[in-house]
N, C-alpha and C positions, 0 to 999 in steps of 0.2 A: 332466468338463467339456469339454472336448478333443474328447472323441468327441462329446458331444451338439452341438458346433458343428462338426463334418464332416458328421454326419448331417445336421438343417438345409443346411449349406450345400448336398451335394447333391442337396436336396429344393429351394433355390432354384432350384441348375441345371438341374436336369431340368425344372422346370416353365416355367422363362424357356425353355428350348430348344422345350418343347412348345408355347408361344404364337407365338414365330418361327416355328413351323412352320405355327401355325393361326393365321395374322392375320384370315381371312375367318371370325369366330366364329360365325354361323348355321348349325344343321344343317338336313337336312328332318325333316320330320314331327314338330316340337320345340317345345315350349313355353315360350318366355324366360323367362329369371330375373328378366329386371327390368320397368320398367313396362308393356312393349310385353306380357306375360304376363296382365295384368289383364282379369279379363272370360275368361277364355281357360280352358276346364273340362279335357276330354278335350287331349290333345296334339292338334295339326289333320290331317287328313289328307287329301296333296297326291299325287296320281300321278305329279307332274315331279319328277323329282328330278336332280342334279347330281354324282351321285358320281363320284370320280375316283382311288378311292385311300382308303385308311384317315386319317380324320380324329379328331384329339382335340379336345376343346375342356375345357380346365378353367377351373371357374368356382367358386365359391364363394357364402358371403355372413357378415356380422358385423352384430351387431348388441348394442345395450346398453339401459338405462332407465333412468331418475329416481324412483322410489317415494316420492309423500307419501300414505298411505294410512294411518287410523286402522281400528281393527277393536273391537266391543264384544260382549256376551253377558248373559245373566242374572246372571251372578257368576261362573260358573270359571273359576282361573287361564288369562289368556291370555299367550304369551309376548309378551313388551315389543318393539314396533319402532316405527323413527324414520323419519327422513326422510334418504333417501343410494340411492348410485348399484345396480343389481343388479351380478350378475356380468353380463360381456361375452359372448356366446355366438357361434361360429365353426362355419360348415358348410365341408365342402370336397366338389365336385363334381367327375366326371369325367363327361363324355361323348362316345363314341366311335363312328363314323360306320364301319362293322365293312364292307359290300358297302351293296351298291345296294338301299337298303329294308330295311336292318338296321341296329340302332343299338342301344348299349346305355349304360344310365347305371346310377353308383354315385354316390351319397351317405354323406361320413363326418361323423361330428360332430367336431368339433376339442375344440370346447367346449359341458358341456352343463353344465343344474341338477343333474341327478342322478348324472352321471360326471366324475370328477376327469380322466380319460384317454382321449383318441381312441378310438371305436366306431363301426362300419360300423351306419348305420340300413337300409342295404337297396339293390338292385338288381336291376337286371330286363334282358333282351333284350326289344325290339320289333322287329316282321317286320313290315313294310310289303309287299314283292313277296318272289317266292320263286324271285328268278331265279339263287341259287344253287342250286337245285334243274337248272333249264334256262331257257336266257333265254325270259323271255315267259309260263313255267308259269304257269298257270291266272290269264293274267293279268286277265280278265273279272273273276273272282272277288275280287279279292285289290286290284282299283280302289277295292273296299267296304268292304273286312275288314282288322282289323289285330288281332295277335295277339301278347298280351305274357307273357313266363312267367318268374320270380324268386322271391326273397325280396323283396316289394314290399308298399310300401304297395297294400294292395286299393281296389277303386273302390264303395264303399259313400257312397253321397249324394253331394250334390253340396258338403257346405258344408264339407267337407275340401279343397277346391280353396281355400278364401278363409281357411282356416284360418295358422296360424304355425306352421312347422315348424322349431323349436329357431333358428338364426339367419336362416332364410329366413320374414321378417315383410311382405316389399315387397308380397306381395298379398293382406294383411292389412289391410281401412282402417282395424281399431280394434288395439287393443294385444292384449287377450287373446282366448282363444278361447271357446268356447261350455262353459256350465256342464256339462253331461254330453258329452264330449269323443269323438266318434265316430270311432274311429282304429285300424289296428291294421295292421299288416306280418307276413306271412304266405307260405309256401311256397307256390305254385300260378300257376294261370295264367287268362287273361282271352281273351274273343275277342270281337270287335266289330263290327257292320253295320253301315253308316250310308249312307243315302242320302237325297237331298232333303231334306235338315234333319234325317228321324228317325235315331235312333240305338239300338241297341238291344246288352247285353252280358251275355254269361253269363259265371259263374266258378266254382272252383274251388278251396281251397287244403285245406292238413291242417290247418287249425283251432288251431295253437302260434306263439305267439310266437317261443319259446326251444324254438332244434330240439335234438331227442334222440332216441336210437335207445330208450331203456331206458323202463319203463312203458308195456309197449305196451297196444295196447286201453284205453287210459284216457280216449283225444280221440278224436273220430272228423271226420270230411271238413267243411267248413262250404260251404256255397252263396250266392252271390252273383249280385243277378241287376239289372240296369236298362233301362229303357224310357223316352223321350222323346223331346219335339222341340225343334230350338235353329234359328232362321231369324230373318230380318228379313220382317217381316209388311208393311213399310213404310216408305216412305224413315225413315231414322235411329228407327225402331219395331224393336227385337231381343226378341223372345220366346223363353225358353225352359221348357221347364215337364218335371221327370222323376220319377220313379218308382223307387227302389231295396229291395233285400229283402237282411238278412244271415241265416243260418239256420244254428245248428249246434247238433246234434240231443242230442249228449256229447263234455263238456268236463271234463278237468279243472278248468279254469279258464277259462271263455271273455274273453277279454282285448279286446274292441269298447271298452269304457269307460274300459279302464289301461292301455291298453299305450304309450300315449307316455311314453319315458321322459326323454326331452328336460324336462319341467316347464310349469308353469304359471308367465305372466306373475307374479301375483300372489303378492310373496313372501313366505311364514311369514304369510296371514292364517286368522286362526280358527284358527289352534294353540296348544296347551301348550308351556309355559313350555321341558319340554325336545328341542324341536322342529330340527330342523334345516334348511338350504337346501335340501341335498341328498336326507337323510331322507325329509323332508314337501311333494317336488317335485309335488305334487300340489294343495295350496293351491289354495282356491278352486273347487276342483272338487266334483263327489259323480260317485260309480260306484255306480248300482243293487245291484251284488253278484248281479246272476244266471249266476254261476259255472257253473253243469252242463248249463243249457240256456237257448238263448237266438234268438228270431227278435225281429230288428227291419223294419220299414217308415221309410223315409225320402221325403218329397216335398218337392221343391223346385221354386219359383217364381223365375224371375227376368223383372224386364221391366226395359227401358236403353231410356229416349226421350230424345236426345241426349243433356247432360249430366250428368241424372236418371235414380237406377236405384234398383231394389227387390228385396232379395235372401230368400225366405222360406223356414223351414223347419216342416216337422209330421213328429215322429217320435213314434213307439211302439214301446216294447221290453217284449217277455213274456220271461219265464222262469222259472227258477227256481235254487235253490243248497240242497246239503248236505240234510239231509233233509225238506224241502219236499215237500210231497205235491200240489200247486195251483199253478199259474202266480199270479206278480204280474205289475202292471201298472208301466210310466212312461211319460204322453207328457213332450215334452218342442216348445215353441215359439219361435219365432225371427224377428225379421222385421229387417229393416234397412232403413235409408232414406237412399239418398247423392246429394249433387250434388256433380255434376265443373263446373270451372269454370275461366275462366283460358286463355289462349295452351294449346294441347295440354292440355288440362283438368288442367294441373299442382299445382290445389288442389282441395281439396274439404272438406265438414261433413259430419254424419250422426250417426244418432244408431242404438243396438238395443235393440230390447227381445226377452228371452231369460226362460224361466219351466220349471221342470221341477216336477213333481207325480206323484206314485205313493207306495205304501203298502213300507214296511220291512219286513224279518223278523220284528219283533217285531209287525205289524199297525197301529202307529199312521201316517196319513197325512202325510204332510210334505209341503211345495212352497216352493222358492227360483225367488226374482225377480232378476233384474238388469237394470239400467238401465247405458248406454252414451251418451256422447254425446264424439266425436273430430272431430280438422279434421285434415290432412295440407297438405305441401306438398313437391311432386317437386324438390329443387334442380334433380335433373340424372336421367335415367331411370333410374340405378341407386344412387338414392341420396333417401330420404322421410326427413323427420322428422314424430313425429307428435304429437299431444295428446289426452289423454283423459280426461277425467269418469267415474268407476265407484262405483256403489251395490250391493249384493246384499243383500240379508234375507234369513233363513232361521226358516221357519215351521213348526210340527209336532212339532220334535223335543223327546225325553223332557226334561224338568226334569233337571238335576244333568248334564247332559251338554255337553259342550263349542257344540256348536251351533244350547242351545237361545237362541230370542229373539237371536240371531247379528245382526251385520252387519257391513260392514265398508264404507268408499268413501272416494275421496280424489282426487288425480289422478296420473297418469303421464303423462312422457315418455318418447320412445323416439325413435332415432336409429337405422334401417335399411339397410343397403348391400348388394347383391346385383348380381351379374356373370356 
């Protein structure tokens, strides 16, 4: 006990020392944690920059929910759940201002659904200029170009930006995330063009989740690619409209649909009796299961005419798992519809509609609907509470199995903080 509050304490000291050091919390080229981050995809990138010296910034975020949500089926046992608070969940942030156009961030979880114990979800270097190379090096080039390489979340779609990542929900306007969960942190690297609104990005990474030297030749390289445009067409008119591809050719396991292991909002719905929080942190979800090979297509719409915005998604994922001889199919659709409103549009309503459809390994067709409708209110920009209405139905699957003639809905709250 003793030790674990010296430890602690010098975990408070160090980071109170490192906030006196960094009162001015804005880095360049960085995209907020908290409300000023909404709306905001790609991190921005500015040519001025202010560097003076190695800057930290540690930031975090917590977050927790209220669960009244009923769940039902054809008849098999489901495990019993009430109405009471979830677990609390805690990210911790660092971000560090390394030279002039370099900057790196690490994200740890404090607290998640699936891990009883602190885990590093991922980080990455970002090069803006390359004037540690020679001041001014190829600096034409490099006004354009930003180039990110880590263990990082990859830039596959766009609707991972609006997504909730374990305590970081602020730029999340509804509680949970989308039914087939397009997510995954990976070894490699990104490079990026962008000029006059267009934007374009190739990638790279080695296609595992969970690095290891051993099993070699079992995964092989994944490629990741995006094209669009993001500009103001018109006073307070924002358009952006893009294009992404993930592609990986052999996988032992290609992990785009599982690899958060942070959890789902929705806790213990549609499971068996001997279900757990942690176990079944996946609740609410489906993963196609194309484990060996796998390309997806993501297109995403966004339009924001002042208050009013529309955020849409159309995917399709082929592949296949284990001895499958033929690709299957899932699209999977998304649209959302939000008004901001209010002093600094500090509230808002909206509502999503989310649907996914494709055919199983056994060949029978399935498709799960969800209905969404949420209000939020910013007390203060680093701090939403929100509300939300959720239905899903689950249609297709075999009789005698847990989710056939499924549903589940009810409402949450949630209570968000990020810094």
């Amino acid at each position: 006990m003793k030790n674990s509050i010296k430890y602690f304490g010098l975990i408070a000291f160090v980071l109170f020392g490192l906030q006196m050091q960094a009162q001015d919390r804005d880095l360049d080229n960085y995209r907020a944690p908290d409300k000023r981050g909404i709306n905001v995809f790609e991190a921005p990138k500015d040519t001025i920059t202010d560097f003076d010296g190695v800057k930290v910034r540690v930031g975090g975020a917590s977050t927790i929910q209220f669960q009244a949500i009923d769940h039902e089926n054809s008849g098999e046992p489901l495990i019993e759940i009430g109405d009471n608070f979830n677990l609390a969940t805690a990210n911790l942030d660092l971000d560090v201002a390394l030279y002039d156009g370099v900057r790196m961030h690490l994200r740890t979880y404090l607290s998640s659904r699936h891990h009883p114990e602190p885990y590093v979800k991922g980080g990455y270097i970002q090069i803006d200029k390359l004037n540690f190379v020679r001041e001014g090096f190829m600096e034409d080039l490099m006004d354009k170009v930003t180039v990110k390489i880590g263990h990082m979340e990859n830039n596959y779609g766009d609707a991972h930006f609006r997504r909730t990542d374990n305590a970081q929900a602020i730029h999340n306007p509804f509680v949970g995330n989308y039914i087939m969960d397009g997510f995954t942190t990976e070894v490699g690297a990104e490079v990026y063009y962008r000029d006059n609104g267009f934007i374009g990005m190739v990638g790279l990474t080695n296609g595992k989740l969970n690095q290891a030297v051993n099993n070699p030749g079992t995964t092989g390289a994944s490629f990741l690619a995006k094209l669009g445009y993001d500009d103001y067409v018109a006073e307070d008119l924002r358009v952006r409209l893009t294009g992404s591809v993930y592609h990986t050719g052999k996988s032992s396991n290609a992990y785009l649909y599982s690899a958060d292991r942070a959890g789902s909002r929705y806790y213990l719905v549609m499971e068996n009796p001997d279900a757990s929080s942690a176990g079944n942190f996946r609740s609410g979800r489906y993963n196609p299961g194309l484990r060996n090979e796998l390309t997806a297509f993501m297109f995403n719409p966004f339009v924001k005419y002042k208050g009013l915005e529309f955020f849409g998604t159309y995917e399709r994922a082929s592949g296949k798992a284990d001895a499958e001889t033929s690709d299957r199919d899932f699209d999977q659709i998304a649209a959302e519809l939000i008004y901001r409103f209010g002093q600094n549009e500090n509230f808002y309503i909206g509502g999503r509609y989310n649907t996914v459809e494709g055919t199983e390994m056994g060949g029978n067709d399935i498709d799960i609907t969800r209905y969404q409708l949420g209000a939020g209110w910013f007390m203060t920009k680093n701090i939403l509470a929100k509300v939300e209405y959720v239905t899903q139905d689950y249609n297709g699957f075999n009789p005698g199995t847990i989710l056939h003639e499924g549903n589940f809905n009810g409402l949450m709250l949630e209570a968000a903080i990020s810094f």
